[in-house]
N, C-alpha and C positions, 0 to 999 in steps of 0.2 A: 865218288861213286864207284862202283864196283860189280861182281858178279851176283850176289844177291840185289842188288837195285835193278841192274837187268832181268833177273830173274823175276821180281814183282812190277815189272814193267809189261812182262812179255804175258804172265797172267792176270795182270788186274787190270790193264790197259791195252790188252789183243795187239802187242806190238809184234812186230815177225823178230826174229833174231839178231838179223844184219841190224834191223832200225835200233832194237835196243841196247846192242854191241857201240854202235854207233852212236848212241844218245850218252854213253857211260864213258865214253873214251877211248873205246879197241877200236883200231883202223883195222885190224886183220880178222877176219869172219872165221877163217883157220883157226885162228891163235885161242879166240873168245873159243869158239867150241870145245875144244882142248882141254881149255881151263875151266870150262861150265860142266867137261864129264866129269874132271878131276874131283870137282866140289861136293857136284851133286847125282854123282854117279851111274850117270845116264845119258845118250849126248841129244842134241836138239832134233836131230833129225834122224 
């Protein structure tokens, strides 16, 4: 799993971010954000 499965986690399951960072395999909330602006070019918060 990965940033897009967190991604449709966080929209189609109203996960918050830590949870669906966390449900994907990133320990670090930092690192997921980072890499979720990288992707999808915007960041969570």
């Amino acid at each position: 799993m990965g940033l897009q499965e967190a991604h449709l986690l966080m929209f189609n399951e109203n996960l918050d971010a830590a949870s669906a960072a966390h449900w994907v395999g990133y320990n670090n909330a930092a690192h997921f954000n980072r890499k979720y602006k990288s992707v999808f070019g915007y960041p969570l918060a």
